[in-house]
N, C-alpha and C positions, 0 to 999 in steps of 0.2 A: 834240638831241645832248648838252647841257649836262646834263641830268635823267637818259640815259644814262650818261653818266663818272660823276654822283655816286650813280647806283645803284648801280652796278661797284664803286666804291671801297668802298662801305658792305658791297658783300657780300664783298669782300678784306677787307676790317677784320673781319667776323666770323667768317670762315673761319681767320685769322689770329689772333684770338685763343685761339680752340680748341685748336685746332694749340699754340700758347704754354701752355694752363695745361695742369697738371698736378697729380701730388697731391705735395704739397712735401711733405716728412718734418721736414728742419730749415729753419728761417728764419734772414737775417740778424738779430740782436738787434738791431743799431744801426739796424738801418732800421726808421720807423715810417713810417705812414700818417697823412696829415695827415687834417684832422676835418674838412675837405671832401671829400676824396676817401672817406672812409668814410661820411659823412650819406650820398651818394652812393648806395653800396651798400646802406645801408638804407632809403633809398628807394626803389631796388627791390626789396626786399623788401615795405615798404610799398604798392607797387602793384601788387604781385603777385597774377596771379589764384585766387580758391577757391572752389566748389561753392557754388551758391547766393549768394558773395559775402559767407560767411559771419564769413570770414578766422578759423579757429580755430588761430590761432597768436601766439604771443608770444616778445620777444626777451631774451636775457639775457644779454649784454655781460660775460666776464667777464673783468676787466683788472689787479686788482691780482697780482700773484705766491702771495701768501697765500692768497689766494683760489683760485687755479688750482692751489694743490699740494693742495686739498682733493680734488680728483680725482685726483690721481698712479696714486695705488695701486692702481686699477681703473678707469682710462682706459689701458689699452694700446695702444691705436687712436693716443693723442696721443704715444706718448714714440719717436718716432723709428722710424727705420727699424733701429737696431739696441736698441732698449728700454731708452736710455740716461735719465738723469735729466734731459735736454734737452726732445728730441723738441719737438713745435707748444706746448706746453704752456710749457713752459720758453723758447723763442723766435719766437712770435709776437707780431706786432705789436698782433692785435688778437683775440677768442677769444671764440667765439658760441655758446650753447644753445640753440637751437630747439625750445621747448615745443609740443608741441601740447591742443589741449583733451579731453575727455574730457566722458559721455556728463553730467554733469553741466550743462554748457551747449551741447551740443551736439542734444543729444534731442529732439526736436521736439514743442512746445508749451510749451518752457524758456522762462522769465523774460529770460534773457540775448538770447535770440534774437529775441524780440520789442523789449526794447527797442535791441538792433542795428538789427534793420530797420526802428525809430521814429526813433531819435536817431542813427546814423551814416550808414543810407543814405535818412532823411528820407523815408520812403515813408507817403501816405495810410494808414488806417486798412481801407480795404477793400483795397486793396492788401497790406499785412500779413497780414489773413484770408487771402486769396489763397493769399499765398507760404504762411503755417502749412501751408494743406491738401495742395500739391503735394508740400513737404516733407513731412511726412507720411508720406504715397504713398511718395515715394521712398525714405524710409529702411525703411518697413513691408515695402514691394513689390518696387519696382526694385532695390535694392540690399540688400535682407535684412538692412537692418543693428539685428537683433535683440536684441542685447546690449550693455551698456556697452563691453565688448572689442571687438563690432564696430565701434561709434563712434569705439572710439579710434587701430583701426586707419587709419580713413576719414579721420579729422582729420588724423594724421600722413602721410599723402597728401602732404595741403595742402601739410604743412610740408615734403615733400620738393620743392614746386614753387617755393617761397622759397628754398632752399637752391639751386634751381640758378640762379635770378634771380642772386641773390646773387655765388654765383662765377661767373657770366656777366660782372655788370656791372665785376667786381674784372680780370676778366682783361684785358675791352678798356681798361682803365687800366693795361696791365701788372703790374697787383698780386696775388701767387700765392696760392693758398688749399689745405686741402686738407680733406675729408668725411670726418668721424669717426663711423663705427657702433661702435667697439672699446670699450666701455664696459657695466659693469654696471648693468644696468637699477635691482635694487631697492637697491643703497650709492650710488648717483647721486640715485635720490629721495632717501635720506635727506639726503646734503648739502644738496640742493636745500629741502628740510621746515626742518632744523633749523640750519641756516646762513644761509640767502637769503630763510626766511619766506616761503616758497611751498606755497601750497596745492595736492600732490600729489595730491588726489581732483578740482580742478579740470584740473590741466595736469600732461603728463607731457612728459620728454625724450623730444626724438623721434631728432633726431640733433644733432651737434655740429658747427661747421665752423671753421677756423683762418685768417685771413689775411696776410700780410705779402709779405718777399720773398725769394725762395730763397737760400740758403747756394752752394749747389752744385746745377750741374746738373741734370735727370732723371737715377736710374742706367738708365733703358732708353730707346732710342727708342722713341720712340708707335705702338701698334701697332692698327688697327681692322680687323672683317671689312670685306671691297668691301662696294661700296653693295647689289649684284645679291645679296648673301644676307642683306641685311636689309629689303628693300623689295618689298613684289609688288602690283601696279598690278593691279586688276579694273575 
């Protein structure tokens, strides 16, 4: 019975969360997020699952004020629900880039990927072999992924599965978030190149995400199709 109640609980607690977040437009400024509660969240990001285990994503915390008006002008996605000089950008606690990689290290029989699956998932040397060839396969065959673009598409996947780690693990901490796609691709690399010393031919933004805690309510209530038009059982 004991093992029942704390199942129930854990799935009110996650039913409950969902339900709570939403996509914040403005955050409190005053409110931050202590640097436990946010390793937290980037910890799940760090154990978040990706294709082969590949993990082709990287984080970029970006926190100074300075630094985040370098984006203003072509992050629309961040300045608010009315496209004020606020917006997630201007009052967030805390303000995430989610690079993903690109076919550079991602292409199978790259440098990078070998010594990933040497030195981070400590895999024998026949085992290596192994994974190159399946990989392979899969990118040649199963997944057609025949050009750099298609790689990068595949990679930025990943980065969408981090991203929802991420605002998953912030929301059952009660801590609001919101997913920014509103952004130009190629004046975003350029900050990214010629500000942060990032190599854009390795890692591209994939999407962007904001946390803190809301100013103000949702303006809508939450609204989803029933389960029965999203789910068909065979």
């Amino acid at each position: 019975m004991k093992d029942l109640i704390e199942t129930s609980d854990v799935q009110t607690q996650i039913i409950d969360a969902f339900n709570f977040r939403h996509a914040t437009k403005v955050f409190d400024p005053e409110r931050k997020i202590t640097e436990s509660e946010f390793n937290t969240i980037l910890e799940a990001a760090r154990l978040s699952p990706t294709s082969f285990g590949t993990e082709p994503f990287q984080l970029l915390v970006v926190q100074s004020p300075e630094n985040r008006e370098l984006f203003r002008d072509f992050t629309w996605g961040a300045n608010g629900a009315t496209n004020g000089t606020a917006g997630q950008l201007g009052t967030a606690s805390h303000y995430v880039i989610i690079l993903s990689h690109t076919g550079a290290t991602m292409k199978a029989g790259s440098d990078y990927l070998a010594q990933h699956n040497r030195e981070v998932k400590q895999f024998p040397e026949e085992v290596i072999e192994m994974l190159g060839g399946a990989y392979a396969k899969f990118q040649a065959h199963d997944f057609k992924l025949e050009t750099d673009a298609d790689i990068e598409k595949w990679a930025a996947r990943q980065a969408y599965i981090v991203l929802g780690n991420m605002m998953t693990a912030g929301a059952l901490m009660g801590i609001d978030s919101c997913p920014i796609e509103g952004f130009e691709l190629d004046k975003t690399e350029a900050v990214l190149r010629d500000h942060f010393g990032i190599d854009t031919n390795v890692y591209k933004p994939a999407v962007m995400v904001a946390f803190g805690y809301r100013a103000d309510g949702p303006m809508f209530a939450k609204t989803r199709r029933e389960m029965a038009d999203i789910v068909t059982w065979a």
